[in-house]
C-alpha positions as CSV (number, residue, x, y, z in Angstrom):
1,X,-35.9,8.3,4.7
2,X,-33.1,10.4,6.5
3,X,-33.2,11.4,10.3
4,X,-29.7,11.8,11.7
5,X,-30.7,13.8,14.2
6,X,-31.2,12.8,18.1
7,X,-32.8,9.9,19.5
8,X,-36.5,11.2,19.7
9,X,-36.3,12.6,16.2
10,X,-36.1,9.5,14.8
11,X,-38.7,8.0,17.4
12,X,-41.4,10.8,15.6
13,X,-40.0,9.7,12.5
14,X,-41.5,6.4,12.9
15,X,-45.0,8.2,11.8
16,X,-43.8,8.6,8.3
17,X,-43.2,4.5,8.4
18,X,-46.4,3.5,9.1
19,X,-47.9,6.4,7.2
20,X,-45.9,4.8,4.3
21,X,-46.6,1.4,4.8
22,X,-50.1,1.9,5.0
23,X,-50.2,3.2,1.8
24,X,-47.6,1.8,-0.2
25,X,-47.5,-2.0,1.7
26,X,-44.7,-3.0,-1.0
27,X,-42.5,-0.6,-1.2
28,X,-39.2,-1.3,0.5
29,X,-38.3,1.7,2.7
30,X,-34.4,2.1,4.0
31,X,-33.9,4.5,7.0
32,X,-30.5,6.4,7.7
33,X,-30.1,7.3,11.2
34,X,-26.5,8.6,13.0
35,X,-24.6,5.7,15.0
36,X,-26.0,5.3,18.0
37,X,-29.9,5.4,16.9
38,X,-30.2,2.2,14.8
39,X,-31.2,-0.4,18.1
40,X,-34.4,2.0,18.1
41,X,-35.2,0.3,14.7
42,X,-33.9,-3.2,15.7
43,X,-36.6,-6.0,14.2
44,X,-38.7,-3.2,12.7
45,X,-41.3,-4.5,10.8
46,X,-41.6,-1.8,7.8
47,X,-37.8,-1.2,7.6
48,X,-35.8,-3.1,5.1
49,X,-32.7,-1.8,5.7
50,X,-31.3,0.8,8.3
51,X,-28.7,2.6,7.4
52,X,-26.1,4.0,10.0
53,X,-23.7,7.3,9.3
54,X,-21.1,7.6,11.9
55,X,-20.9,11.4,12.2
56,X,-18.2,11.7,15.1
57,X,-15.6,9.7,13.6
58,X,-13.9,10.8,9.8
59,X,-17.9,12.4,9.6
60,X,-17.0,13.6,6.0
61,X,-15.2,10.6,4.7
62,X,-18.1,8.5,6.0
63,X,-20.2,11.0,4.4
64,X,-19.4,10.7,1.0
65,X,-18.8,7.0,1.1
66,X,-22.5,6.9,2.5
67,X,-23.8,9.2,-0.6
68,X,-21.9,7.0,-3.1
69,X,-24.0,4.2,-1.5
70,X,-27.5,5.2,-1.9
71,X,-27.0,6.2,-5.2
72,X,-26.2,2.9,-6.4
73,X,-29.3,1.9,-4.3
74,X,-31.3,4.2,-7.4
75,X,-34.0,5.5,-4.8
76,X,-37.7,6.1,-6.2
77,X,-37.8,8.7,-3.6
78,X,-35.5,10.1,-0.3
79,X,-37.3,12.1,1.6
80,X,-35.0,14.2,4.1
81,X,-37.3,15.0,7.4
82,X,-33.7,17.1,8.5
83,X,-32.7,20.6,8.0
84,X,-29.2,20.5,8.1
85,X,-26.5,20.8,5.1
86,X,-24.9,17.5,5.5
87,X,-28.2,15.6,5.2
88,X,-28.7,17.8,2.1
89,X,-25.8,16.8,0.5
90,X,-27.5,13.5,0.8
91,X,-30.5,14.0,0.0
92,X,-29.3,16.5,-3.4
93,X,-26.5,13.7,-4.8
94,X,-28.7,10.8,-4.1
95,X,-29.3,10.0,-7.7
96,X,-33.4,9.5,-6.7
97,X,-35.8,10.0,-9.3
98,X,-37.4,12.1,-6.5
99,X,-35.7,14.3,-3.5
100,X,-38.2,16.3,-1.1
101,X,-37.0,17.9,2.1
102,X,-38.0,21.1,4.3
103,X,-37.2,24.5,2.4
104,X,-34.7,25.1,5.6
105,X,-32.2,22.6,4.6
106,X,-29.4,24.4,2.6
107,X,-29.8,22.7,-0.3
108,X,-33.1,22.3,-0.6
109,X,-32.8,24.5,-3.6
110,X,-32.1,21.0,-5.4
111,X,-34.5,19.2,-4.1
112,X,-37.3,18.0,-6.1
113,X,-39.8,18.8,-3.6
114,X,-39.3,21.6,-1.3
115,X,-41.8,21.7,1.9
116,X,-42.4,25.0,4.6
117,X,-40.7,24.3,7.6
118,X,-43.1,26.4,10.6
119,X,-43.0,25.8,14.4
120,X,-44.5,28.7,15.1
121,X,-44.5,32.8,13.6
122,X,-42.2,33.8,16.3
123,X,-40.7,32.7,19.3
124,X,-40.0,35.4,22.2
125,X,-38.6,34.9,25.6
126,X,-41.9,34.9,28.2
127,X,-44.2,34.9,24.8
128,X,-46.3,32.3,23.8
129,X,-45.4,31.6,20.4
130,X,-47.7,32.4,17.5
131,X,-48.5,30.6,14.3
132,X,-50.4,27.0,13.4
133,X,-49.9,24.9,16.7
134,X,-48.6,21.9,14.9
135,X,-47.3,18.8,16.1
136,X,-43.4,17.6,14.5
137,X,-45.5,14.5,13.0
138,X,-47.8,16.7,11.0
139,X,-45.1,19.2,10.2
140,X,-42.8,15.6,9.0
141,X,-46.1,14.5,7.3
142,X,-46.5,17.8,4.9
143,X,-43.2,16.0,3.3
144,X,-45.2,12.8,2.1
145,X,-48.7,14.2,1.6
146,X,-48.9,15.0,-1.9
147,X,-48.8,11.0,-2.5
148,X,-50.2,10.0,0.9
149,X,-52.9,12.3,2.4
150,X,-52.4,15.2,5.1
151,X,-53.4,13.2,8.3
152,X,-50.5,12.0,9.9
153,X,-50.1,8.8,11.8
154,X,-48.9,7.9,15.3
155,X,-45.3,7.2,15.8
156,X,-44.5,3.5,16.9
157,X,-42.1,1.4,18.0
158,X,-41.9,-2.4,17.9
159,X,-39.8,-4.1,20.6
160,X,-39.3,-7.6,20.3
161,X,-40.1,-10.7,22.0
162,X,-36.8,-10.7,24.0
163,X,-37.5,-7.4,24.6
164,X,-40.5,-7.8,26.2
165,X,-39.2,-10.8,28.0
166,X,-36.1,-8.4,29.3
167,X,-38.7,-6.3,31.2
168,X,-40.8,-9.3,32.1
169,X,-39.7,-9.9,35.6
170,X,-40.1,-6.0,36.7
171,X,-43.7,-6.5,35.7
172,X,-44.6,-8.1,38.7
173,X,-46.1,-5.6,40.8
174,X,-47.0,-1.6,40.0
175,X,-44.8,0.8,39.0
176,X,-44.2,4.0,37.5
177,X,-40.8,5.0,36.1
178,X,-38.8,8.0,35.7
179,X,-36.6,9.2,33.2
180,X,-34.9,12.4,34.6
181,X,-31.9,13.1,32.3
182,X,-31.9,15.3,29.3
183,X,-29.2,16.0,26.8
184,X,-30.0,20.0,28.0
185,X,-30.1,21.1,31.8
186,X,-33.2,23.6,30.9
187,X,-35.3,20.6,30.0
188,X,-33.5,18.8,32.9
189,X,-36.2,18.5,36.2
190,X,-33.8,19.1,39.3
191,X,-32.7,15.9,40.7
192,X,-33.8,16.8,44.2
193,X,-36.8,17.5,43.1
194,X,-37.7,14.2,41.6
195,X,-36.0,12.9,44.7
196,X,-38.8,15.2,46.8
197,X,-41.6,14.1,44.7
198,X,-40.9,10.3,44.7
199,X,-41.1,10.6,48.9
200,X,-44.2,12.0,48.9
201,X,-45.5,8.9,46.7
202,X,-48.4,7.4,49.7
203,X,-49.3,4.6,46.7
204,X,-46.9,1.2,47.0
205,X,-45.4,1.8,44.0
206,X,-42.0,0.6,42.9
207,X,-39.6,3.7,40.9
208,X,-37.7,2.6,38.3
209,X,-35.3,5.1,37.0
210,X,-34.3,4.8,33.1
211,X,-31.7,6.0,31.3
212,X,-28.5,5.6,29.4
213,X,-25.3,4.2,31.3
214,X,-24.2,7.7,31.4
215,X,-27.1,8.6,33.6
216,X,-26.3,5.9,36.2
217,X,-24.9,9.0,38.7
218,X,-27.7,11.0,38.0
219,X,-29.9,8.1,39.4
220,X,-27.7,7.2,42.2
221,X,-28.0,10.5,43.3
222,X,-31.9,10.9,43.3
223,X,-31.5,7.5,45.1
224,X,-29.3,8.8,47.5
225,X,-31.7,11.8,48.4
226,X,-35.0,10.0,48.3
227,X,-33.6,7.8,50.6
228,X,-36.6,5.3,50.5
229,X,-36.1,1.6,49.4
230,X,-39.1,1.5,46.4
231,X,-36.6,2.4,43.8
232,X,-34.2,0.5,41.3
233,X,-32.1,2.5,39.1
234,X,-32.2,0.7,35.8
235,X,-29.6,3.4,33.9
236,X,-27.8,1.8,31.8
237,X,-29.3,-1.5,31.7
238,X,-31.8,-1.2,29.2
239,X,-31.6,-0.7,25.3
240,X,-33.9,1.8,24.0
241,X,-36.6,-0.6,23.0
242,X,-36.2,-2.3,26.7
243,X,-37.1,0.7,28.5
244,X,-40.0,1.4,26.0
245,X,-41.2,-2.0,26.6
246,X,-41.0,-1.4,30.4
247,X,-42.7,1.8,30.1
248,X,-46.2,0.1,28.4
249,X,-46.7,-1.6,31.9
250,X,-46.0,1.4,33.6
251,X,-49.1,2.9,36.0
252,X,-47.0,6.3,34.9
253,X,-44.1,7.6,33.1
254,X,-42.7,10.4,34.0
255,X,-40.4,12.1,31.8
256,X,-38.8,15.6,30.7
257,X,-39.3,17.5,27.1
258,X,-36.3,14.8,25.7
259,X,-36.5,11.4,24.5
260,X,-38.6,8.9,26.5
261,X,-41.4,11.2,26.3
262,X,-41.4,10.2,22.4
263,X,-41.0,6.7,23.7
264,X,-44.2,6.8,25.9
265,X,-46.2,8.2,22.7
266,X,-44.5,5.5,20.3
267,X,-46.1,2.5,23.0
268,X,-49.2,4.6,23.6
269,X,-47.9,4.5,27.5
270,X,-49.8,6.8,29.9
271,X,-47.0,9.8,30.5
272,X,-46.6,12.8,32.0
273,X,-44.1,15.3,30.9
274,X,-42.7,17.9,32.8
275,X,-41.5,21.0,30.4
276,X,-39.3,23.3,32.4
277,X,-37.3,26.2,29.9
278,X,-39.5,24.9,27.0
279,X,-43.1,24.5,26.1
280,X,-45.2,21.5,24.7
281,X,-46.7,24.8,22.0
282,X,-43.3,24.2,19.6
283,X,-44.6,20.7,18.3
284,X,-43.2,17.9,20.4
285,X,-45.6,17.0,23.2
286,X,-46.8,13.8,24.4
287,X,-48.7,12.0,21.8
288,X,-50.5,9.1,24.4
289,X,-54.1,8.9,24.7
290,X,-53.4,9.5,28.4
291,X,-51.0,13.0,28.2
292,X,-50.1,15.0,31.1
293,X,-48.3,18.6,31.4
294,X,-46.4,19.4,34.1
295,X,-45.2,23.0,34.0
296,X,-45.0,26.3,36.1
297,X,-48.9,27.7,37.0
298,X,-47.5,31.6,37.0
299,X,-46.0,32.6,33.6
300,X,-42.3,33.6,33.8
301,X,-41.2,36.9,31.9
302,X,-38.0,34.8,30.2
303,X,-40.2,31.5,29.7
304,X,-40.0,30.3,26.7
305,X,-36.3,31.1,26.7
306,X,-35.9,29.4,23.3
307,X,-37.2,26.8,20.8
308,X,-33.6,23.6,22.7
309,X,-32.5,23.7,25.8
310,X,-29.3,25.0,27.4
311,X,-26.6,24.4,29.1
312,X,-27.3,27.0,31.9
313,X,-30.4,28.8,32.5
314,X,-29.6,32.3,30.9
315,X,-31.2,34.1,34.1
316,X,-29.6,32.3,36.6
317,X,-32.6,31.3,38.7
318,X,-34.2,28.3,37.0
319,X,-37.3,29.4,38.4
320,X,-39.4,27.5,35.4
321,X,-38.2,24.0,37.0
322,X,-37.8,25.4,40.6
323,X,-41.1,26.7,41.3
324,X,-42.6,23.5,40.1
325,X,-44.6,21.4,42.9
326,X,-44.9,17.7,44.1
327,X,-48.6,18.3,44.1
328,X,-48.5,19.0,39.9
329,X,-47.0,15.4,39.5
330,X,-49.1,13.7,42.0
331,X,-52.0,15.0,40.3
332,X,-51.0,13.3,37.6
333,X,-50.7,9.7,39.0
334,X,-54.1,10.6,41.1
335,X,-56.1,11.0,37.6
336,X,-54.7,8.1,35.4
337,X,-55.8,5.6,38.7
338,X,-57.8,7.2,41.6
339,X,-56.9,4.1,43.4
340,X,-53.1,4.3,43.6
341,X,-53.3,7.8,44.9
């Protein structure tokens, strides 16, 4: 399998592995992932080998010598779940007696197996896109169905027993966490507005902000304005599989459209997901038996202003984050345990 993509791509990826494995229990499956992603397949049961393509240092050097290497691996199948020429480059010179990828990917003209790629029929700023509403595991799972079936399976993760005992000792009384970065600021919740919405907790609930060292700042800050002493800023001090271990105990997570949402779905953790410039209709919504959407109650004209994120919001006002209330996220924690609210 090849997902070289970001972190919560390969987290939805993990459907095709147990998919796999519950068809095919022998069958040794190797996963290539970008540097940087392998710890989220650390002690993974169904993966025999994870492969790791540094693509920010000598990316085409490293690309070649990594296409040399799984053809002498003489792969049954690869099955590319990317749509992005280097990956087909891959996936076209692997030597495998079988190649199947989305018809999107450059080179899926040699491919094997080439699979429709459709979020949705189009996608228009302040329209609701139109089309099947599928999820990103059933659109992954059209790649393996022909020799599985078509119902896809539920992305997991496996954190290990020193995960688990990592995260032990912030167990000890209730808590929610947060997880306000985002590689994009439009799927980024305002800062001082998580700030707003974790003083207007009533319930004695402890806030645990996660993230990546680089988000340390970010959780400083919301500290800063909160100004209330239930939280602990945890950025940066957990490994992927830490934090998704954290978040199973969690009364809530709360998270943006990015990366811990997937983590929440791959632990089956209660979640709520706030979706600011982007909408839970393109495929990547929460997968937990207990989902919540957070978003704007009055349409916007410019909302949905594109299938990613960006760097600015393209009208200036930011009104699809702004205009979102404390109320809409209390709600949340109110339904998943009446008696914390």
């Amino acid at each position: 399998m090849i997902q070289t993509a970001f972190i919560g791509d390969v987290v939805l990826a993990t459907a095709l592995l147990e998919k796999l494995h519950a068809c095919y229990p022998d069958a040794q499956i190797d996963f290539l992932v970008r540097k940087g992603n392998e710890a989220l397949l650390a002690g993974h049961p169904f993966v025999h080998e994870t492969l790791v393509w540094d693509k920010k240092q000598n990316k085409l050097r490293n690309l070649w010598r990594m296409t040399r290497r799984i053809r002498l691996e003489k792969y049954d199948k690869v099955i590319n779940v990317q749509r992005f020429a280097a990956t087909g480059i891959l996936t076209a010179f692997s030597g495998a007696k079988e190649t199947i990828g989305f018809d999107k990917n450059p080179l899926s003209r040699f491919f094997t197996r080439r699979i429709p790629h459709v979020i949705s029929a189009r996608v228009e700023p302040g329209k609701i896109p139109t089309g099947p509403a599928v999820h990103e595991v059933g659109r992954n799972q059209a790649l393996i169905a022909t020799f599985t079936d078509k119902e896809p399976a539920q992305p997991r993760l496996y954190p290990t027993a020193a995960d688990v005992h990592k995260v032990a000792s912030y167990k000890d009384r209730p808590y929610i966490t947060i997880s306000p970065a985002s590689v994009w600021f439009t799927k980024q919740f305002p800062a001082n507005q998580w700030a707003s919405f974790i003083r207007a907790l009533s319930a004695p609930l402890t806030v645990y902000l996660l993230g990546a060292s680089g988000d340390r700042k970010l959780g400083d800050s919301i500290m800063t304005m909160a100004a209330t002493n239930n939280i602990v800023n945890l950025a940066g001090e957990l490994s992927f599989l830490q934090s998704a271990a954290l978040m199973k105990g969690a009364v809530m997570n709360y998270v943006n459209d990015s990366a811990p949402m997937h983590f929440a779905s791959a632990l089956n953790a209660p979640v709520t997901a706030v979706y600011c410039s982007t909408i839970p209709g393109f495929g990547f919504g929460p997968l937990s038996d207990h989902s919540h959407v957070v978003e704007i109650e009055a349409p916007l004209s410019c909302r949905p202003c594109g299938l990613h994120g960006y760097k600015a919001c393209p009208q200036g006002h930011f009104n699809c984050a702004r205009k979102i209330q404390d109320s809409q996220l209390l709600a949340t924690l109110a339904n998943q345990n009446p008696a914390t609210s």
